[in-house]
Each structure stands twice: as C-alpha cells, then as structure tokens.
C-alpha positions as CSV (number, residue, x, y, z in Angstrom):
1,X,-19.2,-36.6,0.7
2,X,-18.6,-32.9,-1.1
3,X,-22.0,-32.3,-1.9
4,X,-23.0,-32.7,-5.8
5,X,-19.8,-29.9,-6.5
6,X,-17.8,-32.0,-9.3
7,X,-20.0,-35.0,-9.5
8,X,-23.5,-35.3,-10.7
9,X,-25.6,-37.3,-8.1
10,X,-27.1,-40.6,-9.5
11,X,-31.0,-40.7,-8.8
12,X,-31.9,-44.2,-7.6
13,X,-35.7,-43.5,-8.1
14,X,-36.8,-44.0,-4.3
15,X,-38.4,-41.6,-2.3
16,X,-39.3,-40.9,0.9
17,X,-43.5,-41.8,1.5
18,X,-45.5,-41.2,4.3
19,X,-48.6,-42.9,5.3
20,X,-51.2,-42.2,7.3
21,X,-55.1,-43.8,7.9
22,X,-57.3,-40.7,8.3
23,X,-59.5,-40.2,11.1
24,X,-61.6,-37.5,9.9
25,X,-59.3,-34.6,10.5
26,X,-57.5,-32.3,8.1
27,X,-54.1,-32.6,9.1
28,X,-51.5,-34.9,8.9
29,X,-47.8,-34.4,10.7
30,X,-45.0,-35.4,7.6
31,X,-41.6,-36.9,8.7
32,X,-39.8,-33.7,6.6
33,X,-40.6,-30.4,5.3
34,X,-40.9,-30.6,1.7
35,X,-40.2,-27.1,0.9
36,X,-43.5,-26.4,-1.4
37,X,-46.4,-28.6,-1.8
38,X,-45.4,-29.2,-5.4
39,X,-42.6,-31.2,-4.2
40,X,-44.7,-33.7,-3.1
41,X,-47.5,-35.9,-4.5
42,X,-51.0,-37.0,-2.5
43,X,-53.6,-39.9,-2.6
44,X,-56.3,-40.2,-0.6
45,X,-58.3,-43.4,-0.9
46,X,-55.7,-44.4,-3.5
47,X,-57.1,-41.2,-5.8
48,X,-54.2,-38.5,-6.6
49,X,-55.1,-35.2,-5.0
50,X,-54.8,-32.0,-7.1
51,X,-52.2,-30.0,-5.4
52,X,-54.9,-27.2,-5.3
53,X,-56.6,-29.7,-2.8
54,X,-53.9,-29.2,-0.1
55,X,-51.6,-27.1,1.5
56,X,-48.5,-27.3,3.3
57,X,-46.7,-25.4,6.0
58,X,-43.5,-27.2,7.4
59,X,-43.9,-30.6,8.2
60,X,-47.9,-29.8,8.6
61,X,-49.9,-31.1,5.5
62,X,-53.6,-30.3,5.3
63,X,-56.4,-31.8,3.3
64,X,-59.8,-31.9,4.3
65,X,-62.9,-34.2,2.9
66,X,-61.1,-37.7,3.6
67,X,-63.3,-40.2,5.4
68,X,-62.1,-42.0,8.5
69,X,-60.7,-45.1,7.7
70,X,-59.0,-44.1,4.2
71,X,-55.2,-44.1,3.0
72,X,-53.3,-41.0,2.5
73,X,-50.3,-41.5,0.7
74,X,-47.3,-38.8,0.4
75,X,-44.6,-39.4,-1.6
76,X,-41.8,-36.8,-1.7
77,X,-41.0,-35.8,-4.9
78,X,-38.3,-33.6,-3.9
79,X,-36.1,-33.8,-1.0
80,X,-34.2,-31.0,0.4
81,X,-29.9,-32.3,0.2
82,X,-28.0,-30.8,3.0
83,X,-24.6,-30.1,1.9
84,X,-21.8,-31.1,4.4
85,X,-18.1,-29.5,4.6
86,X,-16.3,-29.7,1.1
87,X,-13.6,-31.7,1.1
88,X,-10.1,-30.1,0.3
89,X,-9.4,-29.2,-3.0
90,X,-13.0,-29.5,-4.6
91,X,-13.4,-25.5,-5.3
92,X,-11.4,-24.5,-8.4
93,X,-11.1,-21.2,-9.8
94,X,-13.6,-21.7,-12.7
95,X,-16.2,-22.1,-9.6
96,X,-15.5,-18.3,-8.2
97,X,-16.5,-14.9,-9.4
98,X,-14.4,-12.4,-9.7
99,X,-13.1,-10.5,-7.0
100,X,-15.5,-12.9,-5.1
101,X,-12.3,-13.2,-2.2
102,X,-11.4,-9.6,-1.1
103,X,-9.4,-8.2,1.8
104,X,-12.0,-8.5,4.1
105,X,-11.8,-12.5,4.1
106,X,-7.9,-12.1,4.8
107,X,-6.7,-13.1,8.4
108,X,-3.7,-11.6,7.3
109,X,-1.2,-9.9,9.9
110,X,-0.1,-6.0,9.3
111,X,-2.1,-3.4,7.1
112,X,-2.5,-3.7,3.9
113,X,-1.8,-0.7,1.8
114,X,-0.5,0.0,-1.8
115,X,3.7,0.3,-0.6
116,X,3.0,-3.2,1.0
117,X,2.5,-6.7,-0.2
118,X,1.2,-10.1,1.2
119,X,4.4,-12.1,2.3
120,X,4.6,-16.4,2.5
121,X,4.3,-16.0,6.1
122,X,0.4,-13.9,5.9
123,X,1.3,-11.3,6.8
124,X,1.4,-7.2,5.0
125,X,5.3,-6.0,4.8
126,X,6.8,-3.0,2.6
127,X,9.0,-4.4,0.1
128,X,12.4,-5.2,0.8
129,X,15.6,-4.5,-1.2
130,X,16.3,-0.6,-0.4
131,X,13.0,0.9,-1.0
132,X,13.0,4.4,-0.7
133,X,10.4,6.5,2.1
134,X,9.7,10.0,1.0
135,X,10.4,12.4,4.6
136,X,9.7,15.2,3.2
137,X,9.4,18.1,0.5
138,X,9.3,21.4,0.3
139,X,8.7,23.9,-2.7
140,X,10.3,27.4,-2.7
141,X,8.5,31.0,-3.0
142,X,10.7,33.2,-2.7
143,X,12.1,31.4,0.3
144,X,15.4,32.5,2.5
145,X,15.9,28.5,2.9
146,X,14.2,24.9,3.3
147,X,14.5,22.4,5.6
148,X,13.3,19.2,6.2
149,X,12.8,17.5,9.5
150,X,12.4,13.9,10.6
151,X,15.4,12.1,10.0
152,X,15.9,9.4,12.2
153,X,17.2,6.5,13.5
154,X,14.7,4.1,11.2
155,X,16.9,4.9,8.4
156,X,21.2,5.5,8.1
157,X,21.0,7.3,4.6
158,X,19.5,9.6,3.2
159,X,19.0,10.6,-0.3
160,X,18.1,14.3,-1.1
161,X,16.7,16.3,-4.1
162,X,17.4,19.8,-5.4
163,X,14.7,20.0,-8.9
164,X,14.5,23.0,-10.9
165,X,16.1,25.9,-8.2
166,X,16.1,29.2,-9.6
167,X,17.2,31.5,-7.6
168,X,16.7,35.8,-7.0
169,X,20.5,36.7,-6.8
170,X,22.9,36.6,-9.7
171,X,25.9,34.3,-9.1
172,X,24.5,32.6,-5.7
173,X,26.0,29.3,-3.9
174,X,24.1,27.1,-3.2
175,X,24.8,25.9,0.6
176,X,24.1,22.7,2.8
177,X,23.4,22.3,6.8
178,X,22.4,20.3,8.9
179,X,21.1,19.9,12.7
180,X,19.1,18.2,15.7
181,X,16.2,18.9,18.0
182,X,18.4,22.6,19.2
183,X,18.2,23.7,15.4
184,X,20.7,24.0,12.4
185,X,23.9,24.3,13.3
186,X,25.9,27.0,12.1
187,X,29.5,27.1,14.1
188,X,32.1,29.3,12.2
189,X,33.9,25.4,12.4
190,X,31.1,23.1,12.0
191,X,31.8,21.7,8.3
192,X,34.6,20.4,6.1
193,X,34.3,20.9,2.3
194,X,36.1,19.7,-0.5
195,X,34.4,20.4,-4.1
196,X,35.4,19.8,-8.3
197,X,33.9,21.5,-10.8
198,X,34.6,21.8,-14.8
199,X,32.5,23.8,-17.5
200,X,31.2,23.1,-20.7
201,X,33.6,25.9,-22.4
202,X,36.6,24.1,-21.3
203,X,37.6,27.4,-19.7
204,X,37.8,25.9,-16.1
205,X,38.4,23.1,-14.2
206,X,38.4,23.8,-10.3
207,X,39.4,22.5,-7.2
208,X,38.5,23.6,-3.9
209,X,37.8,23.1,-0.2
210,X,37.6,24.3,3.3
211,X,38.4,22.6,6.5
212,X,36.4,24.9,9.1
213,X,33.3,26.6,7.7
214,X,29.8,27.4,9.0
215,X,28.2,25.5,5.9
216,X,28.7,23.1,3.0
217,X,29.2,24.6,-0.3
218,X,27.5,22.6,-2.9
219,X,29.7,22.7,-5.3
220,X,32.2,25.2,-6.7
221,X,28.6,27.6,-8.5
222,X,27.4,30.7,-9.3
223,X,24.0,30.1,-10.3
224,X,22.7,32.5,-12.6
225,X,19.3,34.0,-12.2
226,X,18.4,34.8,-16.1
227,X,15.9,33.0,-18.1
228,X,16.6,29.3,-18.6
229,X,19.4,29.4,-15.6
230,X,19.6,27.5,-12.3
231,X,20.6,24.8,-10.2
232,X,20.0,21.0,-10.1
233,X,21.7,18.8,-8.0
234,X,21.4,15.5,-5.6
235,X,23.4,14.6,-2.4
236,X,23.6,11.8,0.2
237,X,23.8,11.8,4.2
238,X,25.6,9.0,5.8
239,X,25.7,8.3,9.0
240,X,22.9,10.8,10.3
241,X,21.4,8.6,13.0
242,X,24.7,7.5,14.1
243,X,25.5,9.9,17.6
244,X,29.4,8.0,17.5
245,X,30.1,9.2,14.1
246,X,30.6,12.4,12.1
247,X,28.0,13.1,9.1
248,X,29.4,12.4,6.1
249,X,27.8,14.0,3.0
250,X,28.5,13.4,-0.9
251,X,26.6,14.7,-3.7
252,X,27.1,16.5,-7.3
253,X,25.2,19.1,-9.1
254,X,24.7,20.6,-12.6
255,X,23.7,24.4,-12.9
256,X,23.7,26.8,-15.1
257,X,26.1,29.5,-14.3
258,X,25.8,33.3,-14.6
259,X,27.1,33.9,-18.2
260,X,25.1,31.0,-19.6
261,X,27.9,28.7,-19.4
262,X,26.8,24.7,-17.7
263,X,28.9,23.6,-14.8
264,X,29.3,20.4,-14.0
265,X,30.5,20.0,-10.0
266,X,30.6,17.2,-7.2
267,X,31.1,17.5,-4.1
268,X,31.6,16.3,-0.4
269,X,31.3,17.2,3.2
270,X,31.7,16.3,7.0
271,X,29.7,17.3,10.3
272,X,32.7,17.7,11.9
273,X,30.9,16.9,15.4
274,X,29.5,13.4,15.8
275,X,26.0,13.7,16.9
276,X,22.6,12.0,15.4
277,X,21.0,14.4,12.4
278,X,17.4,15.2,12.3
279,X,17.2,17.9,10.0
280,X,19.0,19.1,6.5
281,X,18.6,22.9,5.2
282,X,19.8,24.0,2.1
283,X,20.2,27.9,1.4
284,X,22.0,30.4,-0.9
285,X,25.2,32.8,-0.5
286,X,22.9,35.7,-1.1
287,X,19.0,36.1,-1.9
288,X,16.3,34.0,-1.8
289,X,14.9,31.1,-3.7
290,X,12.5,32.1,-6.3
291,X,11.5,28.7,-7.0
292,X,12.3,24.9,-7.2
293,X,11.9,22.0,-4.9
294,X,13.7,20.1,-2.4
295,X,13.3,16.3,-1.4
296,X,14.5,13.8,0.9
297,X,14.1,10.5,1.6
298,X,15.4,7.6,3.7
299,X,16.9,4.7,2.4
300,X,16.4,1.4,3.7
301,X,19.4,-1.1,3.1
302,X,17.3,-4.6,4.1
C-alpha cells in the first residue's frame, strides 16, 4: 500500500464506534485519538450530543450529566490514515516543488563546486577531456620581470599567456626562463633558441638561433614602446615535471615593432639540463614592463 499518492481511496462507509454504559462519571477511555472532537459524533441515551457538550483530549472523551445505566455511543467520523513507505516509483516530478532536492540531500562523494559535475558513479569530479587549471597570473607596473610559481608534477604542460605587454624601453626582447625550488636559472649555457619572424612590409623574413644562451628569446622582436605598440604572444612548456627530460618550449608571438611595422614570429626552446620546472619568468632585453599581463596554466591530458 503507497498511501492515497496516485489512487483515490474508496470510502466503504464504516467506521470505527465505541460503546460504553455510563456509570455516572464524565469520562470515557476511546480505542483512538480522534484528532478534534468534530471528528467524531456522540449519543448518550440514544440522543446526539452537541459537540459543545464534550471535549476531547487524546483518547480521553468527557461528557458530564449521563445517568448510570445509559448508552454512549462514539462513532468516528474521521480516522487518522497512517501512511506507510511508498513503493518505488510512485513520486513523479509533477509531485515536487522546485528546487525541493538540493545538495544537501546528496550522499554524493567529492565536493561539489562550479569546475565539477556529478558523475554515474555519485560522486563530484572536474571535467575530463584537457580542462585547463589557471596557476597563476600576474599584471605588470612597471615591473623588471614576472614569474609564476607552482608548476608541478599534477600537470606535464603548460600553456602560458603574454596579453597586452607594453613595455618602457624602445626596441626590447622579450625573454623566457625558467627554474626550480633554487630559483631561475640563468647559466651563460642554460637554453637553446631557434626563432622565425616575417613583417607585414614584406621587408624581412628572419631566421635565427642560439645554442648556449642564459635565456630564451621570444621571438626575433623589438617591441616598440609608442602609442598603440607592444607585444602579444602565447607559448607551451613540455615536459616540466619530467626530472629525466630536458624542457622543451614552443610558442609564437605578434608585436608591434619600433617603427610601427607588425611582426609576426614563432619560436622554440630547450632547458638544456633535464631537471623538473616549477617556475617560468618572462623579462625584457632592457627596461621594465609598463604594463600587460602574464598567465599560465596547466593542462590536463585525461
């Protein structure tokens, strides 16, 4: 039985009656509670009491001015239905408010949060596929470099953002480093460069590298520092949490070079020591950075 959910219960017109012979008293003991006392009706000496005639508290009825020897009668008009367990499948959506089942009546495993959803299995996860994980930002003021720290073994690759770099120096490179827990390395032989570069005038087409440096060039740049000039750029790191194999780093950039002329260059790069990266810097031949920001975050391949 599920109750009176989805079915409308057939009244059979019986009720429960008690009976009692008074002797004299004013209370009588019923077999239920009724609830309220207009749920049930009285006789005494086969005359219907006026509910105003009685009161009820519990199972206790009382009614006073019945001679010994007389009826009462109590019908039930109302009886209180218990409702058992529903059985399975009986509450549909229509029957539920909105927002009536929240996280709190979850028994789901993990935390709930707005990068994660509820898998099959019940339990919170981050989505899967290669989501992206912010590590870190940092915005420039007039800054000699910025660095992010926390790369580490969670994630392989790395994906990192240079937006809107202006910088204080006419013609400055932009450079690339990277290091552990001792700091940036800066070894007059730490890094391998090879970059290409071609202009919008068709006045150049470039092709350069270096196999023992103390930093990545970013590109083959001068970044001009008038109005409406400066650097944009993205680049990869491979290979950072892996202590058995050199840092590999590939990336391309777009700038706007001193002159006014648009260079387009790409770019890549070796840690020519094999050792596990937590840290990437990125800095400039000469001055500071007025402005801009720079991103990274870690890439996960599963």
């Amino acid at each position: 039985m599920a109750g009176y959910l989805g079915n409308t219960q057939k009244i059979s017109g019986r009720y429960t009656v008690d009976e009692f012979t008074s002797s004299g008293g004013t209370t009588y003991t019923l077999g239920s509670a009724p609830g309220d006392k207009n749920n049930i009706q009285v006789s005494a000496g086969g005359l219907v009491q006026y509910p105003s005639a009685y009161s009820v508290s519990g199972t206790t009825l009382t009614l006073s001015g019945v001679p010994s020897g007389q009826k009462v009668v109590v019908r039930h008009m109302g009886d209180t239905i218990p409702f058992p367990l529903l059985d399975d499948n009986v509450v549909t959506n229509a029957k539920l408010a909105d927002d009536a089942v929240g996280l709190a009546e979850l028994s789901a495993t993990g935390t709930a949060s707005s990068s994660n959803f509820l898998r099959g299995d019940n339990s919170w996860q981050a989505a899967g596929g290669g989501a992206w994980t912010l590590i870190g930002s940092s915005v420039a003021s007039n800054s000699a470099s910025l660095t992010i720290t926390g790369l580490t073994s969670t994630y392989s690759t790395y994906a990192c953002m240079l937006d809107s770099i202006v910088v204080a120096s006419d013609g400055a490179n932009v450079y690339i480093r990277v290091g552990d827990a001792s700091g940036i390395d800066s070894g007059a032989s730490d890094y391998a460069w090879v970059d290409r570069a071609s202009r919008d005038d068709n006045t150049a087409a470039n092709f350069n590298g270096s196999a023992s440096t103390p930093k990545i060039r970013a590109g083959d740049i001068n970044t001009g520092n008038a109005a409406g000039e400066g650097y944009g750029g993205q680049f990869f790191i491979y290979n950072a949490a892996n202590a058995s194999l050199q840092t590999f780093i590939s990336g391309e950039a777009v700038i706007i070079e001193t002159g006014g002329n648009m260079e387009y260059a790409s770019f890549a790069a070796r840690r020519k020591a094999a050792f596990a990266v937590d840290r990437v810097q990125i800095s400039l031949s000469s001055g500071n950075i007025t402005s801009g920001r720079f991103t990274v975050w870690g890439i996960k391949h599963t």
